[in-house]
N, C-alpha and C positions, 0 to 999 in steps of 0.2 A: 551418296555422292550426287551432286547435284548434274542434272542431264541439258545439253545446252541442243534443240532446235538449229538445223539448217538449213536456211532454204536458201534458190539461187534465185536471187533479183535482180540479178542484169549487171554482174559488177562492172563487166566491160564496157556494154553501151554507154553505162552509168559515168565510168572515167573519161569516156572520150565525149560525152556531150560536156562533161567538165572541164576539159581541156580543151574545148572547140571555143569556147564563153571567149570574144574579143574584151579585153580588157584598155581601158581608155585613163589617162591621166584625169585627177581634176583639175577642173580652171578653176584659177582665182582671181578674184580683182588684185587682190596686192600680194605678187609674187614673192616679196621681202618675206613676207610673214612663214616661207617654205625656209628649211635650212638645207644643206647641202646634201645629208643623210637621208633627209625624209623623204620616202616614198610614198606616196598616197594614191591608191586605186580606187574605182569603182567599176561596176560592171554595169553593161546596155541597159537603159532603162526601159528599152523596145526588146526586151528578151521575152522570146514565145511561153504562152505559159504552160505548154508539154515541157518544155525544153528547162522550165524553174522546177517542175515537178522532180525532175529530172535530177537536177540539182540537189535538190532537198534531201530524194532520197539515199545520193550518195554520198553525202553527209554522214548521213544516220545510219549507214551501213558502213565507215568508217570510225563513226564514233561508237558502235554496236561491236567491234573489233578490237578497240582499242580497251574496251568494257573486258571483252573477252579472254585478251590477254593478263588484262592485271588481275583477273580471277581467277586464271587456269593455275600451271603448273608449276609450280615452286617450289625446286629442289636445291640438292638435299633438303630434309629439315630433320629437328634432334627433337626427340619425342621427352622433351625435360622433365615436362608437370605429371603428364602421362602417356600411358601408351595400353589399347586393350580392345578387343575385339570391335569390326566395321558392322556395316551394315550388310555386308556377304562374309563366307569361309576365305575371300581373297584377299579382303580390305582391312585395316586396323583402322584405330581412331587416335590423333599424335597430336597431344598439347604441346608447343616448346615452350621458352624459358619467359617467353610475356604473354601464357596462355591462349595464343593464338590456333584456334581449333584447323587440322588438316584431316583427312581422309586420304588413306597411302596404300599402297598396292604392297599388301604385304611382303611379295616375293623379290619387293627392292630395297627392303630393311636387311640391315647385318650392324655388327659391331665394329669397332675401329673408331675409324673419324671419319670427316663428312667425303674426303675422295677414296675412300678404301671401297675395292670393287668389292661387288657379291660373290661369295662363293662357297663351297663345303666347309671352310675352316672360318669363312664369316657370316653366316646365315644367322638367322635370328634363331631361330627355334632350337639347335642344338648349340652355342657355341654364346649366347648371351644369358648370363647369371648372376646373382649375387650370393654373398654369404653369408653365413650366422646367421640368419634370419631366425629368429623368434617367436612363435605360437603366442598369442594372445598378447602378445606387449614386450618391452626391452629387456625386461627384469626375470623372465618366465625362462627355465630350467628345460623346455621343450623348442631345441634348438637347431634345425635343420644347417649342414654346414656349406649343401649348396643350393639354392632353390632358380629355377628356370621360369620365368615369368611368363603367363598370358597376359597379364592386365596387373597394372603396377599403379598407385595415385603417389608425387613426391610434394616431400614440402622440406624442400631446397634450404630454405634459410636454418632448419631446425634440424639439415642433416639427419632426415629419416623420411622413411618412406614405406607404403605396407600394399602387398605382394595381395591383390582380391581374389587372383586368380592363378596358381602354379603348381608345379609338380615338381618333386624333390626323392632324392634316394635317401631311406631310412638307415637306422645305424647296419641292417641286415642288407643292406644292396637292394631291396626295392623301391620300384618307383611306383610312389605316393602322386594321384594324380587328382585337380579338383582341391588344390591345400587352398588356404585365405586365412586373413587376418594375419598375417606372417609380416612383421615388423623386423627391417633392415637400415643397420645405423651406419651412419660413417664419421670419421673426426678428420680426415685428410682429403682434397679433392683427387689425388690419386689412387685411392681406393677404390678395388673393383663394385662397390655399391654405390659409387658418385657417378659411374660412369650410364651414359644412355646410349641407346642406338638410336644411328641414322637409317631414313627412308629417302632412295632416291626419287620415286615417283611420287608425289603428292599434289591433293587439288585443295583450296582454301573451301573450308565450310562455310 
């Protein structure tokens, strides 16, 4: 996840020498050439050069914010392409549905849809699964009936997808943990292996 620096550079001083700047119409020799809508400003051409400084930088600490937000947080988002372990035990890594990479705080992933809260019967880790999943390919006779995913890659258009990373109860009721290459098909989009989970908290990579 990417770490964003804070420091404090005067945003107040900063807005009120902004807001002190006398602002003065332009003159023109031929007033006609203004239309009735158009405003046109400039500012003192006797402005102290502390006070442009000044200026400048609260600019670029406005536009350093405006940077900030359209990178931060972006939620929900539906982990479509993929979904599989972060760069901590807290974080996952969430492709959606135009590959657009997020990094999400694991413990705001659940199943449902994108406003269904978190909670024991929507968490991700026990309550999100697929089925039939298939050991080494679609056609393979070694056939898991529910598999619980770590890390999942889909490929949407071809209705399949295989499971790199999960853990499954075998025909004896144990759980098989560490399974992969588990291949989960679907023919309908409302089948429980079309469906993805959402992450409330995520930051864009």
């Amino acid at each position: 996840m990417r770490h964003h620096q804070r420091q404090d550079l005067g945003r107040d001083s900063a807005a009120e020498a902004v807001l002190s700047i006398k602002l003065r119409p332009m003159r023109f020799k031929n007033p006609q050439s203004l239309t009735k809508k158009s405003k046109i400003f400039q500012t003192s051409s006797k402005m102290h050069p502390d006070l442009f400084k000044t200026l400048v930088l609260a600019v670029a600490i406005a536009c350093t914010q405006i940077s900030n937000v359209s990178a931060g947080s972006k939620s929900p988002q539906q982990c479509a392409n993929y979904y599989g372990a972060g760069e901590d035990s807290n974080h996952i890594h969430c492709f959606d549905h135009n590959d657009v990479h997020y990094s999400c705080l694991k413990a705001s992933c659940h199943t449902g849809g994108p406003n269904t809260p978190v909670s024991s019967t929507t968490s991700i880790d026990k309550n999100f699964f697929f089925e039939n999943c298939a050991k080494g390919g679609p056609h393979s006779k070694d056939v898991y009936p529910k598999v619980y995913p770590k890390e999942f890659t889909a490929n949407n258009a071809a209705r399949s997808l295989v499971v790199n990373d999960g853990s499954a109860y075998n025909k004896h009721q144990v759980l098989i943990s560490g399974l992969a290459n588990l291949t989960c098909a679907w023919n309908d989009p409302n089948e429980r292996n079309a469906q993805r989970p959402y992450c409330n908290d995520c930051q864009g990579v």
